[in-house]
C-alpha positions in Angstrom: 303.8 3.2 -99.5 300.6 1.8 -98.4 299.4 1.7 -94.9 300.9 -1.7 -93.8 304.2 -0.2 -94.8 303.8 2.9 -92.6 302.9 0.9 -89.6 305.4 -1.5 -89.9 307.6 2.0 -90.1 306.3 3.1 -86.9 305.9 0.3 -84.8 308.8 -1.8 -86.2 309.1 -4.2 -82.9 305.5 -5.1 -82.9 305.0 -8.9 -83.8 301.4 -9.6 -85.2 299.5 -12.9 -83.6 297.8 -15.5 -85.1 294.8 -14.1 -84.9 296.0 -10.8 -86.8 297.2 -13.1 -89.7 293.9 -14.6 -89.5 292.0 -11.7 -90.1 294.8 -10.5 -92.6 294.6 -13.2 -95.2 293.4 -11.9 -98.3 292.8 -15.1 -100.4 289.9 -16.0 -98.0 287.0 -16.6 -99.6 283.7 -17.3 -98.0 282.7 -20.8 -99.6 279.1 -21.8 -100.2 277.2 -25.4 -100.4 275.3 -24.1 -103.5 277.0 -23.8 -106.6 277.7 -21.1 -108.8 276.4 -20.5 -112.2 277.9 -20.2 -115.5 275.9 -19.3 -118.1 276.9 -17.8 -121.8 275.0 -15.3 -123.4 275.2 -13.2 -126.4 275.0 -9.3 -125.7 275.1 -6.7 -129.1 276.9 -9.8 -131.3 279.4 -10.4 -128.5 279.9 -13.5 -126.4 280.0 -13.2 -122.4 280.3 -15.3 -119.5 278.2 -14.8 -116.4 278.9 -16.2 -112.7 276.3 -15.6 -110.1 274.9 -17.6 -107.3 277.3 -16.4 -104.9 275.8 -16.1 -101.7 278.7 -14.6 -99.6 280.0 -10.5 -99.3 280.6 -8.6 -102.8 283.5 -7.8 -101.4 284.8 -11.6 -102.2 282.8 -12.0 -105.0 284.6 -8.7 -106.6 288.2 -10.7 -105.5 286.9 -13.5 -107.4 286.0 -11.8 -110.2 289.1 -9.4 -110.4 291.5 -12.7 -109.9 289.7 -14.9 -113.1 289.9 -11.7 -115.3 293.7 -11.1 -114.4 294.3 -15.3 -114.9 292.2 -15.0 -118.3 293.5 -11.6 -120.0 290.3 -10.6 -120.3 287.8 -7.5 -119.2 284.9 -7.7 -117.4 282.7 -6.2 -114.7 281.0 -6.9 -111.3 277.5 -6.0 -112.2 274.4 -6.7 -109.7 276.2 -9.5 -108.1 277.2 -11.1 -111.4 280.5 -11.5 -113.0 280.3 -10.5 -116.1 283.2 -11.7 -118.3 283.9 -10.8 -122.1 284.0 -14.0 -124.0 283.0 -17.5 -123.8 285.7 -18.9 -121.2 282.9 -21.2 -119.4 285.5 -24.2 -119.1 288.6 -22.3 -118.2 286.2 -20.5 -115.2 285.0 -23.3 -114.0 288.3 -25.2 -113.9 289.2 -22.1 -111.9 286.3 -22.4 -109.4 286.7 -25.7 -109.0 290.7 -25.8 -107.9 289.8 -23.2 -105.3 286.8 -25.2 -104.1 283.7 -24.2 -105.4 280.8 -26.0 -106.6 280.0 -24.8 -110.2 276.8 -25.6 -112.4 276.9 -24.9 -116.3 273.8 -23.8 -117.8 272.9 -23.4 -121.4 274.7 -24.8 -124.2 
């Protein structure tokens, strides 16, 4: 039971206003004018993918990155405000970016 659930337990006739649902949205993500990166590089043999650029909170950039690796299957890490992603997936990420809005350069290769 997370915290939402325990409030709603003990304040079950509260109604939340449009500005709490505003503020509770998760999918928002801070969009920039400048796009992001994708680059491919080869670490130890192996090939990644690496997204940075992203000028807004970590905090959205870590959503980012935890919703591509849960669409791709795949591992990766949020490393000095990079995505790092294990394998070369630059055209399924930036089909990804660009259906939620975001700019998105490809670099190298």
């Amino acid at each position: 039971m997370d915290l939402k659930d325990q409030l709603k337990n003990l304040f079950p006739d509260h109604e939340h206003t449009e500005e709490e649902k505003d503020l509770t949205n998760e999918n928002d993500i801070w969009m920039q004018d400048d796009p992001i990166i994708c680059k491919y590089e080869k670490r130890k043999g192996k090939p990644i993918t690496i997204l940075e650029g992203y000028t807004g909170a970590d905090k959205d950039f870590k959503k980012l990155a935890k919703e591509i690796k849960t669409k791709l299957s795949v591992g990766g890490s949020f490393k000095d405000d990079r995505i790092i992603i294990q394998g070369d997936y630059r055209n399924k990420i930036m089909e990804i970016l660009k259906e939620k809005g975001f700019k998105v350069k490809r670099v190298g290769g």
